[in-house]
N, CA, C and O atoms as a GROMACS GRO file, in nm:
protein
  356
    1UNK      N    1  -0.501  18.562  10.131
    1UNK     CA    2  -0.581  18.446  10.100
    1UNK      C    3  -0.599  18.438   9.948
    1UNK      O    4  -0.625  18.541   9.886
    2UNK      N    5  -0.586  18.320   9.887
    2UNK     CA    6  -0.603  18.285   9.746
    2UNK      C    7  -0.749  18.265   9.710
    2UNK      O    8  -0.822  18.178   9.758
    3UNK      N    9  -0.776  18.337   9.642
    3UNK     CA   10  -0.912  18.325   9.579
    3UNK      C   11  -0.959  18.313   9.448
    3UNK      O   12  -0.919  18.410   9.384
    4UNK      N   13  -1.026  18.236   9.379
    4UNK     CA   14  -1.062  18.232   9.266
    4UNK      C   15  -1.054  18.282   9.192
    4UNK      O   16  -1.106  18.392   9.211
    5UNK      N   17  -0.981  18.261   9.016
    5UNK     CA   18  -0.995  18.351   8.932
    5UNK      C   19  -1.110  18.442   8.881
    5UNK      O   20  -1.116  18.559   8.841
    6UNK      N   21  -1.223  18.313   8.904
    6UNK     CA   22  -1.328  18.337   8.854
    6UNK      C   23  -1.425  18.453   8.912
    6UNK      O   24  -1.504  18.534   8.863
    7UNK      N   25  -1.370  18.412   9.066
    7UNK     CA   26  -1.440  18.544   9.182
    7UNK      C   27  -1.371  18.655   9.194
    7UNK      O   28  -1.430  18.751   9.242
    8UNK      N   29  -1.250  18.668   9.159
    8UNK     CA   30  -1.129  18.783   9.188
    8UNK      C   31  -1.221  18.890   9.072
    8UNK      O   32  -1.272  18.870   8.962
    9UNK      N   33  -1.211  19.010   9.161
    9UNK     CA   34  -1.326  19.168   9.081
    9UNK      C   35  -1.429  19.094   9.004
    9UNK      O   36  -1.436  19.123   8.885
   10UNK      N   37  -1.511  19.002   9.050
   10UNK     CA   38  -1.634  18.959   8.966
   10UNK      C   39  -1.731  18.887   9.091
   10UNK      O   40  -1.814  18.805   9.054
   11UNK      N   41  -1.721  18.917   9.238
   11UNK     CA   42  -1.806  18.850   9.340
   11UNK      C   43  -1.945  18.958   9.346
   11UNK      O   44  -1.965  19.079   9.358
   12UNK      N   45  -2.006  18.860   9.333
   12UNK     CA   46  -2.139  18.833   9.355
   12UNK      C   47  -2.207  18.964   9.497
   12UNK      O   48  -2.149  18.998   9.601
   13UNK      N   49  -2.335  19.006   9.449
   13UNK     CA   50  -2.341  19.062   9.568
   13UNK      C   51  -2.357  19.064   9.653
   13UNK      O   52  -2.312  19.147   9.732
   14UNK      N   53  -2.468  18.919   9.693
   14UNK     CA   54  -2.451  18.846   9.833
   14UNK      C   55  -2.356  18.836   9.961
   14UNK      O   56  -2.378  18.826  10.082
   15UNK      N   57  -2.221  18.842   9.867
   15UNK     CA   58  -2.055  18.827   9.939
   15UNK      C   59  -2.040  18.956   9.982
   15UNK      O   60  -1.979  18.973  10.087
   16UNK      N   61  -2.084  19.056   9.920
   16UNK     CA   62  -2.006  19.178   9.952
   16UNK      C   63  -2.166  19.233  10.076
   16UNK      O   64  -2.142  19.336  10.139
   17UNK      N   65  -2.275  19.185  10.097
   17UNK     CA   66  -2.342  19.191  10.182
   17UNK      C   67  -2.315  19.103  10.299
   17UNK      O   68  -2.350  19.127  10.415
   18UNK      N   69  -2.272  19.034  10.272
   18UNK     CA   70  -2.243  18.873  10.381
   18UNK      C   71  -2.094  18.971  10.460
   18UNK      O   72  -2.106  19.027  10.568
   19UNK      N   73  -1.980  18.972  10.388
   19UNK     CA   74  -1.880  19.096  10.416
   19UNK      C   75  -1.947  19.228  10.532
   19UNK      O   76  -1.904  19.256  10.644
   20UNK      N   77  -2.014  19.265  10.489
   20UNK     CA   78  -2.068  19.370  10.510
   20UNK      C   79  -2.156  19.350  10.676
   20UNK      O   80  -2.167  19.427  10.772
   21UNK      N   81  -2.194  19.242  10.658
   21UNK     CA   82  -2.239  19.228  10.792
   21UNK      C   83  -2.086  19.157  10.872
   21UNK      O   84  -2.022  19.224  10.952
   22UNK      N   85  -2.061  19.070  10.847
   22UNK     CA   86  -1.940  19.029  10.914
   22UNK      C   87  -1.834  19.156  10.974
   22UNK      O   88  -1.743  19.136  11.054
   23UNK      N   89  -1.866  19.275  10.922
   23UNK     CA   90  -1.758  19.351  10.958
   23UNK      C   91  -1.742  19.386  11.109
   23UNK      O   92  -1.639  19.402  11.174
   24UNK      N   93  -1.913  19.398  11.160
   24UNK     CA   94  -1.907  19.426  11.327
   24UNK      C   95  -1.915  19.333  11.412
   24UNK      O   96  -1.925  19.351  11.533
   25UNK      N   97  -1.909  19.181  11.331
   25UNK     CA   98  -1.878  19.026  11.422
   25UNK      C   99  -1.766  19.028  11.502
   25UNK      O  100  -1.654  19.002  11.458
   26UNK      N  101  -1.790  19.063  11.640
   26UNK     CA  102  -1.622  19.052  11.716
   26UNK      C  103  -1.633  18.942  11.806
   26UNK      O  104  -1.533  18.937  11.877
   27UNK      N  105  -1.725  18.842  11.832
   27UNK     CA  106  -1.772  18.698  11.913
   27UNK      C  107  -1.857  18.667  11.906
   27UNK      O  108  -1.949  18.737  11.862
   28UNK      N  109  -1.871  18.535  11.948
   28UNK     CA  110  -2.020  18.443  11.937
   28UNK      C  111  -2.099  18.539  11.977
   28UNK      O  112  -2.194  18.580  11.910
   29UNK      N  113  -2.068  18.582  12.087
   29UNK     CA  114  -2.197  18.661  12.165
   29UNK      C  115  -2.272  18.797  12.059
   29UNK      O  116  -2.358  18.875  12.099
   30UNK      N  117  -2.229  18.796  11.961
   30UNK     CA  118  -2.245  18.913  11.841
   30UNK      C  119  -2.330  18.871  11.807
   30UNK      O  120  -2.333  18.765  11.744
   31UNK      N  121  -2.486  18.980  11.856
   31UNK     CA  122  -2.587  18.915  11.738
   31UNK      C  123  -2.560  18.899  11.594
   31UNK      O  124  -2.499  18.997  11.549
   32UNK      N  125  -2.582  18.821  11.518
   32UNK     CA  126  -2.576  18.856  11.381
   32UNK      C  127  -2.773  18.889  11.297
   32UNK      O  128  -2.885  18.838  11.302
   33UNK      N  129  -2.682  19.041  11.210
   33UNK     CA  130  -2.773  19.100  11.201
   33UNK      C  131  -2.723  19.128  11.039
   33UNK      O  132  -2.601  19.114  11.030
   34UNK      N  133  -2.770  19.155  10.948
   34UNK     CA  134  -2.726  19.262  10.801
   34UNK      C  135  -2.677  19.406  10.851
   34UNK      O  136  -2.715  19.467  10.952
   35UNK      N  137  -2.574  19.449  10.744
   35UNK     CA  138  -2.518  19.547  10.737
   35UNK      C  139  -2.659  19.657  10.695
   35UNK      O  140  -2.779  19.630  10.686
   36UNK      N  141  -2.598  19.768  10.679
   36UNK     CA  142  -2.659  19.904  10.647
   36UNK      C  143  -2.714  19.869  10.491
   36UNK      O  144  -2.836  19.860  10.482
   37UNK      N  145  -2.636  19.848  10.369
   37UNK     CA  146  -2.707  19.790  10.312
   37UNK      C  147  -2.756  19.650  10.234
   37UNK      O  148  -2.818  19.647  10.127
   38UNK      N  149  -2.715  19.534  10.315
   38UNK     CA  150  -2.860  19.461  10.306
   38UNK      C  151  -2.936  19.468  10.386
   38UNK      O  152  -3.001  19.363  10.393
   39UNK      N  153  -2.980  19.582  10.494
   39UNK     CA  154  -3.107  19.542  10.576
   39UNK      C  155  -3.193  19.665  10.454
   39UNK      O  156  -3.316  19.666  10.447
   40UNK      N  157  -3.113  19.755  10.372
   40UNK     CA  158  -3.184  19.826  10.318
   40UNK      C  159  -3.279  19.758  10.215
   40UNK      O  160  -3.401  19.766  10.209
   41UNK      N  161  -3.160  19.663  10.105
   41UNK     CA  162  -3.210  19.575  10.032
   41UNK      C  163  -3.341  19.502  10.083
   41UNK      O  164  -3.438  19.510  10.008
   42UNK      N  165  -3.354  19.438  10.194
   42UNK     CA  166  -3.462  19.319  10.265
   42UNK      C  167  -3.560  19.423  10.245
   42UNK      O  168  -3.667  19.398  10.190
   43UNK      N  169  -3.518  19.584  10.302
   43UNK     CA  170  -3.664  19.672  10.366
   43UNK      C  171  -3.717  19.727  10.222
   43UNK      O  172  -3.836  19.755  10.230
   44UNK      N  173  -3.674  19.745  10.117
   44UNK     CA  174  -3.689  19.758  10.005
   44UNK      C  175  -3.755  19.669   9.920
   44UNK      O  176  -3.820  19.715   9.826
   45UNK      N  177  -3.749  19.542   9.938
   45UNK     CA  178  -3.800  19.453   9.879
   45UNK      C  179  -3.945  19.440   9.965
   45UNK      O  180  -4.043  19.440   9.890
   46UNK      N  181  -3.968  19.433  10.074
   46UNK     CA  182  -4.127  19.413  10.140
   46UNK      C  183  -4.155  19.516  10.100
   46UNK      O  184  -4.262  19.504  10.040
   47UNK      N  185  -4.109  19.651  10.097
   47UNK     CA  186  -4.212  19.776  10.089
   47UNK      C  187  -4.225  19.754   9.931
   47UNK      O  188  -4.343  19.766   9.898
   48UNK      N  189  -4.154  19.730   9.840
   48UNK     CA  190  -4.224  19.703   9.714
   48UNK      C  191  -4.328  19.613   9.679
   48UNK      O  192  -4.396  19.632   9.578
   49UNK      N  193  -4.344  19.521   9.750
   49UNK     CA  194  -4.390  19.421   9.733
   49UNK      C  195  -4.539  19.451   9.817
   49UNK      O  196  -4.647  19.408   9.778
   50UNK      N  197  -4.516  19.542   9.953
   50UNK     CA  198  -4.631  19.579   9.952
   50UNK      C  199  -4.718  19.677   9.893
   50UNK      O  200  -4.839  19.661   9.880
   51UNK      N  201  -4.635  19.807   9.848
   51UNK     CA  202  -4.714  19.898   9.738
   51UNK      C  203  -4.749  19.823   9.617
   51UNK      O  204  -4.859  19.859   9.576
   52UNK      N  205  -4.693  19.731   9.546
   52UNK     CA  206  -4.712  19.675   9.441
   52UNK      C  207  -4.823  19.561   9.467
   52UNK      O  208  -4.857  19.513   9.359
   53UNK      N  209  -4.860  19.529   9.527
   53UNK     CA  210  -4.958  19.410   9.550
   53UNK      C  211  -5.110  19.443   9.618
   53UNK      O  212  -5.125  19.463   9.738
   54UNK      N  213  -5.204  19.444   9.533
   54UNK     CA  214  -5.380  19.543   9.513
   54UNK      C  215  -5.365  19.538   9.622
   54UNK      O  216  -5.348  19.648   9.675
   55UNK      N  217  -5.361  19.385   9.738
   55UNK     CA  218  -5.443  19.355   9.770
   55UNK      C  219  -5.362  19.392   9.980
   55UNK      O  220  -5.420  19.376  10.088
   56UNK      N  221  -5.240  19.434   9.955
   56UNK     CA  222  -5.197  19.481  10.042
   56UNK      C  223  -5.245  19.580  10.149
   56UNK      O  224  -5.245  19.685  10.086
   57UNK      N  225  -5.282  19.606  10.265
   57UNK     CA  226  -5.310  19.707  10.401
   57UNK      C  227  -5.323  19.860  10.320
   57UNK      O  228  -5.414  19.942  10.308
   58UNK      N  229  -5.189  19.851  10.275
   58UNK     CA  230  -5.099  20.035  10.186
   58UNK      C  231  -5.244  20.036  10.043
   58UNK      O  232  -5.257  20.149   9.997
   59UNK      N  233  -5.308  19.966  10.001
   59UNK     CA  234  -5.366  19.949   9.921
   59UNK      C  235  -5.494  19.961   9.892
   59UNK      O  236  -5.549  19.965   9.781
   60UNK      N  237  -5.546  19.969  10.017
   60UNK     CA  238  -5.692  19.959  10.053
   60UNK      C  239  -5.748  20.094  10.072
   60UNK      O  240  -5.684  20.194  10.103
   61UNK      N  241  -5.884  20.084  10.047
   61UNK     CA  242  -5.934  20.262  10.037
   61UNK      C  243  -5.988  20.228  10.158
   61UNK      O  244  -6.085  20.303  10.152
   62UNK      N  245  -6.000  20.171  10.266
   62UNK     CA  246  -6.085  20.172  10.406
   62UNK      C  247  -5.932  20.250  10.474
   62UNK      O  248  -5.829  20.186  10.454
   63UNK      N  249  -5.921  20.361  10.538
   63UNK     CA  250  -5.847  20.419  10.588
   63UNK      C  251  -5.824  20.338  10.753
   63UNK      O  252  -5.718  20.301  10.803
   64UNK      N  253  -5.942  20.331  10.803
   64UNK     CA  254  -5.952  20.295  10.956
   64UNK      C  255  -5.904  20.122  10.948
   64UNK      O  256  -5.908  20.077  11.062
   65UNK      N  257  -5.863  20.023  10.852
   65UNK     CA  258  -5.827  19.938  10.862
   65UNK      C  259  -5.742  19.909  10.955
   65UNK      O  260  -5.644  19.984  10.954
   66UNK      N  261  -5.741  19.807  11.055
   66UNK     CA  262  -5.653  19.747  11.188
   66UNK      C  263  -5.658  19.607  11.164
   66UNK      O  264  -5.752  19.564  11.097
   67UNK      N  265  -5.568  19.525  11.212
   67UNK     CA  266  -5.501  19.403  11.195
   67UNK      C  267  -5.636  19.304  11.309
   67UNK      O  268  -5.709  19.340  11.402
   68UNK      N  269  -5.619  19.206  11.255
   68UNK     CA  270  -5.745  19.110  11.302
   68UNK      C  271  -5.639  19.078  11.472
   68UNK      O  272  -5.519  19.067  11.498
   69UNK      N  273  -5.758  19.072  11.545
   69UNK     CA  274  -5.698  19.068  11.706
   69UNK      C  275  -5.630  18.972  11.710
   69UNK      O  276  -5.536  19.017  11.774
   70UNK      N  277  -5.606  18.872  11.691
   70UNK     CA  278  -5.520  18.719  11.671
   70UNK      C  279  -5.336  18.766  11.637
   70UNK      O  280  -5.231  18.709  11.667
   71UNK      N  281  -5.364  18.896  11.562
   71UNK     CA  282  -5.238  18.935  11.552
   71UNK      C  283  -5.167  19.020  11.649
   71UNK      O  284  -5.045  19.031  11.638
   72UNK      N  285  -5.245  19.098  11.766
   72UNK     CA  286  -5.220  19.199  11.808
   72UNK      C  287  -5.149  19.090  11.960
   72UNK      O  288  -5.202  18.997  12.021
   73UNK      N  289  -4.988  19.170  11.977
   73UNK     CA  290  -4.962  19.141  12.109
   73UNK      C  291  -4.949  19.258  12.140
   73UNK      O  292  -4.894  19.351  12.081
   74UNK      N  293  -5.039  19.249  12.304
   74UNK     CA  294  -5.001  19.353  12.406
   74UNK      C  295  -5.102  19.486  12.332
   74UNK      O  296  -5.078  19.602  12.368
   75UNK      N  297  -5.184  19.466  12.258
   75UNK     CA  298  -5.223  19.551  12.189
   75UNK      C  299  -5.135  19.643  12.084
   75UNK      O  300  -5.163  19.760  12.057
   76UNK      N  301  -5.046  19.582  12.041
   76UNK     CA  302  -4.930  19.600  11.980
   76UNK      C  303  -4.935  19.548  11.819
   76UNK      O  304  -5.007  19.449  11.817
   77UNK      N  305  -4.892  19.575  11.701
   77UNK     CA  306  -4.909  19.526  11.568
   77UNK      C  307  -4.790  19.547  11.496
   77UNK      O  308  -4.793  19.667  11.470
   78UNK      N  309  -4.696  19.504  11.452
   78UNK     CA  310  -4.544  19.514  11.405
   78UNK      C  311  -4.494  19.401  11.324
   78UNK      O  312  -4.582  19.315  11.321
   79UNK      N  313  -4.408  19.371  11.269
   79UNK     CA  314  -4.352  19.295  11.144
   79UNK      C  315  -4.330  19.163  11.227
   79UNK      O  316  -4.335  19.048  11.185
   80UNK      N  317  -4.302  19.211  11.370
   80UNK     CA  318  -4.260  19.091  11.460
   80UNK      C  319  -4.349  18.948  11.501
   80UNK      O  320  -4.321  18.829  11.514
   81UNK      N  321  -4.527  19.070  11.518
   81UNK     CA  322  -4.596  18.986  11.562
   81UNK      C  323  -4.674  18.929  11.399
   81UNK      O  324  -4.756  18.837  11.398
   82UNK      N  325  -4.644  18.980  11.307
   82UNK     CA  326  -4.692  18.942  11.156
   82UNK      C  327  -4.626  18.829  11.144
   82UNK      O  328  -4.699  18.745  11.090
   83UNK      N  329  -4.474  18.772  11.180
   83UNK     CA  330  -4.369  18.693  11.130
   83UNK      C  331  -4.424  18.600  11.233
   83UNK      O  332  -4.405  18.482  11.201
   84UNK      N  333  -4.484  18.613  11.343
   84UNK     CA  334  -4.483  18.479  11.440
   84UNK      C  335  -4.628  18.438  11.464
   84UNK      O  336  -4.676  18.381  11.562
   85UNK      N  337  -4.674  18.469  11.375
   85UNK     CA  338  -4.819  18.396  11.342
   85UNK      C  339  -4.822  18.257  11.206
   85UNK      O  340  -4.779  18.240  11.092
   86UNK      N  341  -4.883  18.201  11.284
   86UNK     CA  342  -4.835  18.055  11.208
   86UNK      C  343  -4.945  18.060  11.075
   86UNK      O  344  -5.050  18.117  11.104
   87UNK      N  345  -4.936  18.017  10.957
   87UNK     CA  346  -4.970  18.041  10.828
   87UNK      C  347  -5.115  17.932  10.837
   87UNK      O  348  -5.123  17.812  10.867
   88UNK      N  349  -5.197  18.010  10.805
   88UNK     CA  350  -5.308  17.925  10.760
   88UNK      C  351  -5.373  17.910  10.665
   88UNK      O  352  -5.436  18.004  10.618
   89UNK      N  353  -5.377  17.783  10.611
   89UNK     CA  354  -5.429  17.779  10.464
   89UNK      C  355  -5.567  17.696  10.452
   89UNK      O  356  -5.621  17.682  10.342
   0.00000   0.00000   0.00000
C-alpha cells in the first residue's frame, strides 16, 4: 500500500495505537477494545488526573469516604457505574 511521504517513518501515535488495537480484529463480532498500550495510556491519564486534582476521592484525608448511594449498583461502585451517571450541573 502507498502511503504518504509525509507519514512514511513520521506517523503519529494515535496510528500506531489505532494499529495496535486492530491487530486482534478478526470480525464484526470482535469487540473493539485498545491494545495493551493505549488502554495503558487512557489508565494513566485518569490516574494522573486523579492524584493530581485536591479535590479528588485519592485526595481526601476522610479515609472512610464511600460514593453517594445514587452511584452504587447492586451495592457495587466502579468506573462503570461512575461513567453511566448522567452529569449534573
Amino acid at each position: 500500500m502507498d502511503i504518504s511521504a509525509e507519514f512514511k517513518n513520521n506517523a503519529p501515535l494515535w496510528y500506531y495505537i489505532l494499529a495496535e488495537s486492530m491487530s486482534v480484529f478478526k470480525d464484526n463480532d470482535t469487540p473493539i477494545r485498545l491494545g495493551p498500550v493505549g488502554a495503558r495510556i487512557v489508565a494513566d491519564v485518569f490516574a494522573g488526573l486523579m492524584v493530581h486534582d485536591r479535590y479528588s476521592f485519592l485526595n481526601q484525608e476522610d479515609p472512610t469516604w464511600t460514593p453517594n448511594k445514587d452511584f452504587l449498583k447492586d451495592g457495587e461502585f466502579g468506573m462503570a457505574e461512575l461513567i453511566a451517571q448522567p452529569m449534573q450541573v
